[in-house]
C-alpha positions in Angstrom: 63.1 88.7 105.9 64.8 85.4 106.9 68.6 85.6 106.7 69.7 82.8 107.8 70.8 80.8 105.2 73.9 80.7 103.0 72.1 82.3 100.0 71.3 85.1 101.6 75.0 85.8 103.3 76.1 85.6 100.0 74.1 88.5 98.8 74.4 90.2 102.5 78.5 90.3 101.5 77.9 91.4 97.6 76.1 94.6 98.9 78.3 95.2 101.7 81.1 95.0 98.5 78.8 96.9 96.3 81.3 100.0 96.1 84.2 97.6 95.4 82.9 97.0 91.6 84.7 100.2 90.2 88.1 98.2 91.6 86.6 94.6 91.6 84.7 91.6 89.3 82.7 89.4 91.5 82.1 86.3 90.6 79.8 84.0 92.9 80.5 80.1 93.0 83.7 80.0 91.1 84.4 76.9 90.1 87.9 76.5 91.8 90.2 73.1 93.1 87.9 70.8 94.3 84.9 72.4 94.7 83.2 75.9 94.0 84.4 79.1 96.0 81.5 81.1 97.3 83.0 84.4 96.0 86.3 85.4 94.4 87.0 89.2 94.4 89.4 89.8 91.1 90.8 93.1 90.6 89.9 95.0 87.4 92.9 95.4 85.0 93.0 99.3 86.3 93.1 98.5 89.9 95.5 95.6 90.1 97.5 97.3 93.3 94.2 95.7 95.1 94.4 91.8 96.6 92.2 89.4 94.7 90.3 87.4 97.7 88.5 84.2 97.7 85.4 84.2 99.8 83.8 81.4 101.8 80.8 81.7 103.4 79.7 79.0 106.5 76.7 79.0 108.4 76.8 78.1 112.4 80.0 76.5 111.9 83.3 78.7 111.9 85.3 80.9 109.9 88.1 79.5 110.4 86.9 76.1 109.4 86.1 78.3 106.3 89.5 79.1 105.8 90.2 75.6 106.4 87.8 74.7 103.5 89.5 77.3 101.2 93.1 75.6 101.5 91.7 71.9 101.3 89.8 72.2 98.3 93.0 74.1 97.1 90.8 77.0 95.7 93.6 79.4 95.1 94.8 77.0 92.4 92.4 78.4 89.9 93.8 82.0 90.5 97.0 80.2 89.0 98.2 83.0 86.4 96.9 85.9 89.1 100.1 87.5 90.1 99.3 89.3 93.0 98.5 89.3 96.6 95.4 87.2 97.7 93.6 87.4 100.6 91.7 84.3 101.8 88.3 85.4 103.3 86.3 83.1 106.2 83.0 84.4 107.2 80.8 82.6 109.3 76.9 83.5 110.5 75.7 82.0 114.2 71.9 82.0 113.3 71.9 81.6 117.5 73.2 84.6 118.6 72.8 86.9 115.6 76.6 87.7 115.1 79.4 87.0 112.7 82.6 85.6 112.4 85.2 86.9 110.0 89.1 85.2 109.5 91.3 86.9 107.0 94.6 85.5 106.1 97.2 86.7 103.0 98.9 84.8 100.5 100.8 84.5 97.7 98.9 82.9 94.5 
């Protein structure tokens, strides 16, 4: 199975998050800012105690440029009438040495 693509982090992170349904809708490249957010974690109407978090995936680059990405692009913007706490999510795969990267920052929407 190759894994080392974007694509296939993306789906690597939904089934890692499969038990987060019952408290979560996923949505994959919401469009958000200037660009589309790889994932955005929004907490079901029961569950809203839960952080919404924007996801964004990089491949052999870093996670914090990731986070980086999330802020420039001003994805939280479309999470505008979300009133709630909000994590901002980098993850980063190093297709060299098989390991990955994770930055996670909160913030207010």
């Amino acid at each position: 199975m190759s894994y080392n693509d974007e694509n296939t982090l993306s789906y690597t992170v939904s089934l890692a998050y499969y038990s987060a349904r019952k408290y979560y809708t996923i949505i994959r490249e919401f469009p958000s800012g200037k660009g589309y957010a790889d994932m955005v974690f929004l907490p079901r109407r029961r569950h809203l105690d839960k952080p919404a978090m924007i996801v964004e995936l990089k491949w052999d680059k870093s996670a914090q440029g990731a986070i980086t990405q999330i802020k420039e692009k001003r994805y939280p913007a479309a999470l505008a009438d979300y009133n709630g706490n909000l994590l901002l999510v980098g993850v980063d795969y190093s297709k060299r040495t098989k390991t990955h990267k994770c930055v996670i920052e909160s913030t207010a929407v």
